[in-house]
N, C-alpha and C positions, 0 to 999 in steps of 0.2 A: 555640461550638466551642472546645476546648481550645486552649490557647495554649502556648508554650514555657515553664515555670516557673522560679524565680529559683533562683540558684547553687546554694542549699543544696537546694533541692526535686530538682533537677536528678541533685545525688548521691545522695540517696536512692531514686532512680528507677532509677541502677545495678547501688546493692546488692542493690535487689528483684531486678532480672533477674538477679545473680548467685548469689543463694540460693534465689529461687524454682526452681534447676532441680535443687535438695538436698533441699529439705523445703516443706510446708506455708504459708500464710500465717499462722497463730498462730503458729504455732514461728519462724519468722521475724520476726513481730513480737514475738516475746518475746527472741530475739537484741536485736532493736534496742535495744530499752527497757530490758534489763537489765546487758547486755554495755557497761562502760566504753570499748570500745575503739569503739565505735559512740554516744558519747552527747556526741559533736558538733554532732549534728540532733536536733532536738525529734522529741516525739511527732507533733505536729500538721502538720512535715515528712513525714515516714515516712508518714503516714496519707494527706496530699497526692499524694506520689507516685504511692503506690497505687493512688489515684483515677483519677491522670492517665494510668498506665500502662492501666486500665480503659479507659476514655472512649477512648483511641486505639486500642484492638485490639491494642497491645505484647504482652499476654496473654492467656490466652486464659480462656474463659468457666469452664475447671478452673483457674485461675488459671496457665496456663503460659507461660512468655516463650515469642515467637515469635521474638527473634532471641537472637545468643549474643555476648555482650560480651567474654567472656574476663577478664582479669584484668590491673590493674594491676600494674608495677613494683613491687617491694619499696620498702620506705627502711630509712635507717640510722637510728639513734639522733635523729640531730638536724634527721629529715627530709629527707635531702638522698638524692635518688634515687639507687640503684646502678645503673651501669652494668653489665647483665650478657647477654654474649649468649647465646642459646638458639636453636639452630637450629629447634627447635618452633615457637616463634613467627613464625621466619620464613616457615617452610612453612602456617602458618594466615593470614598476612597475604597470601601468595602464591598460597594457594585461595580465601580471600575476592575477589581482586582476577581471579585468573582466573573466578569464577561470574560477577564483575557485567561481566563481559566478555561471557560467553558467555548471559547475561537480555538483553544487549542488541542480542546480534547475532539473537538469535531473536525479539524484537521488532520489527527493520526489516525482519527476512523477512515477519514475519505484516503486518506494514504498508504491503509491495509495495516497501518498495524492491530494487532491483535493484543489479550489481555487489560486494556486500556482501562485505570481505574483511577477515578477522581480521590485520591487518597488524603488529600485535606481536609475533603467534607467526613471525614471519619477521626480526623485527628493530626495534631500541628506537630503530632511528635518523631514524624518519620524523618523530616528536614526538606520534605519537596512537597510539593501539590498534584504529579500527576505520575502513574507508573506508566510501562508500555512495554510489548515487546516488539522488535523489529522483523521485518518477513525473513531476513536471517537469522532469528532466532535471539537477538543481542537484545539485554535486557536494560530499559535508559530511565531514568528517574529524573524527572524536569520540575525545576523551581520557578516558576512563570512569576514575572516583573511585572506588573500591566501600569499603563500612563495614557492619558490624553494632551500631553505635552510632547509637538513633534521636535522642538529646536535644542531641545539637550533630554539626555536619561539619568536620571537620577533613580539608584534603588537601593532600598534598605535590607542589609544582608544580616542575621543575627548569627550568634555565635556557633551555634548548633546547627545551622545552614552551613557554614561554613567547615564545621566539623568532617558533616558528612560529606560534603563535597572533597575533602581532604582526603577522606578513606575512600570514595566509590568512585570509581572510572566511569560509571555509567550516568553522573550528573551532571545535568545541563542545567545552565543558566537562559531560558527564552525570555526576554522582551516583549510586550505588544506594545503597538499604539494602538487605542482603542477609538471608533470613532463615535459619532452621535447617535447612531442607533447601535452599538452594542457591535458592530465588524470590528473586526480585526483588518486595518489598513497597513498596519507592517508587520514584519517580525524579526528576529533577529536575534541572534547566538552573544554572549557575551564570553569573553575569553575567560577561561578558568585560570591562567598563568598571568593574568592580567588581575581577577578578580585577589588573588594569593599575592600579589605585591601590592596592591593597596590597602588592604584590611590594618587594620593599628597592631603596636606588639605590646604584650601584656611587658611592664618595665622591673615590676617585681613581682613575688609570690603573694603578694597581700593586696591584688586588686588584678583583676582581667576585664574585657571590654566586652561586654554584652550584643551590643547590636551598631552597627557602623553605616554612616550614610555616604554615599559613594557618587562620585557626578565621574559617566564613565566616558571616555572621550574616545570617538569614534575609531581610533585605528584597534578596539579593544570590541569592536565590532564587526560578524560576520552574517551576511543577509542568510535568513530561515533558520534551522535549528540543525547544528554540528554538532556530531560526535566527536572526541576525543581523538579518536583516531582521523577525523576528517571526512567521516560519510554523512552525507545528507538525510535527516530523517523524514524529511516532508519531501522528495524529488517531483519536479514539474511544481512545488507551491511555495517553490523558497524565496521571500522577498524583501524587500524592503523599498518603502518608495523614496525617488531620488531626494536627497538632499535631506531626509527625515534624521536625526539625530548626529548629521555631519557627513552621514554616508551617503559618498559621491556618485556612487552607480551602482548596480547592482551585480557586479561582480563582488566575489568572496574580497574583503579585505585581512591582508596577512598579520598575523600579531605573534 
């Protein structure tokens, strides 16, 4: 089963998604291979990725991305990114982030839990986005991730998130990958004892860290959404697809 590919394979897996939604895969392989501004990555990268985008279902059997990466920041001259804002952006990061909200709130319905309250669209102050209770009665408060980026997870935890995660046993960290129509093509548990050894330490009493960005590496990874104690909250919907954020198979991976 496919596995997560090395740095360089990795960006050419993003390029594909971002040109396969322009043109062709020969026409795109002839960008790569002829165009200097893409000839940082070998052949035999590009050709890798391809593979790996295959073997995972990122594309499709017409060779088209399933999900939509968007596009990186410009840079200057001497590489050093512009800061630029773009209220576009923001409005795409903020329907990515509401869809895997609203994949996940329709998964604990179709899963029986009960109670089930979109509690962000009421207010950022609670430290999560979704309540629920379990058909056992356990009550779990999930802080949904959502990304269109299948080849790593990166998520932004603040401090208050983090708070609450510290005092409630009943906080999950869900994951999505989101895809081009607004599915939910994965999902997946982030370790709580994983997320707690990464966060920064505040060094003195005259300054503490507000919000931390976190690239989380797959053994800090478990497909669907885990409880603390180890119960499955979604059973029969727990997934993740192969090789998405490094995760090997879709067995639980142990952290």
């Amino acid at each position: 089963m496919p596995s997560l590919p090395g740095d360089g394979t990795r960006e050419a897996a993003l390029r594909w998604l971002r040109y396969l939604r322009i043109a062709d895969v020969s026409r795109v392989r002839t960008l790569f291979t002829h165009h200097p501004r893409y000839a940082d990555l070998t052949p035999v990268q590009y050709a890798e990725a391809l593979r790996w985008l295959r073997l995972t279902g990122l594309i499709t059997a017409a060779d088209l991305p399933v999900v939509d990466v968007g596009e990186r920041p410009p840079t200057d001259s001497v590489g050093v990114p512009q800061v630029l804002w773009d209220p576009g952006d923001d409005e795409r990061r903020k329907a990515i982030g509401t869809a895997g909200e609203r994949c996940l709130l329709a998964l604990l319905r179709e899963a029986g839990l009960t109670a089930v309250e979109h509690v962000s669209a009421v207010s950022d102050a609670f430290g999560y986005d979704i309540a629920a209770l379990t058909p056992s009665g356990e009550r779990i408060h999930l802080e949904v991730k959502a990304t269109t980026d299948p080849t790593r997870l990166v998520v932004h935890l603040t401090r208050h998130e983090h708070d609450v995660m510290n005092a409630d046993p009943g906080w999950i960290m869900g994951a999505v990958l989101i895809g081009v129509r607004g599915e939910a093509l994965s999902v997946a548990t982030v370790s709580r004892s994983w997320l707690l050894s990464a966060v920064p330490h505040d060094r003195s009493s005259r300054g503490r860290w507000e919000s931390a960005r976190l690239v989380v590496p797959y053994q800090a990874l478990k497909p669907g959404l885990i409880m603390e104690d180890g119960k499955s909250v979604l059973p029969g919907a727990s997934f993740v697809a192969r090789g998405v954020w490094g995760v090997r198979d879709r067995e639980a991976v142990t952290v």
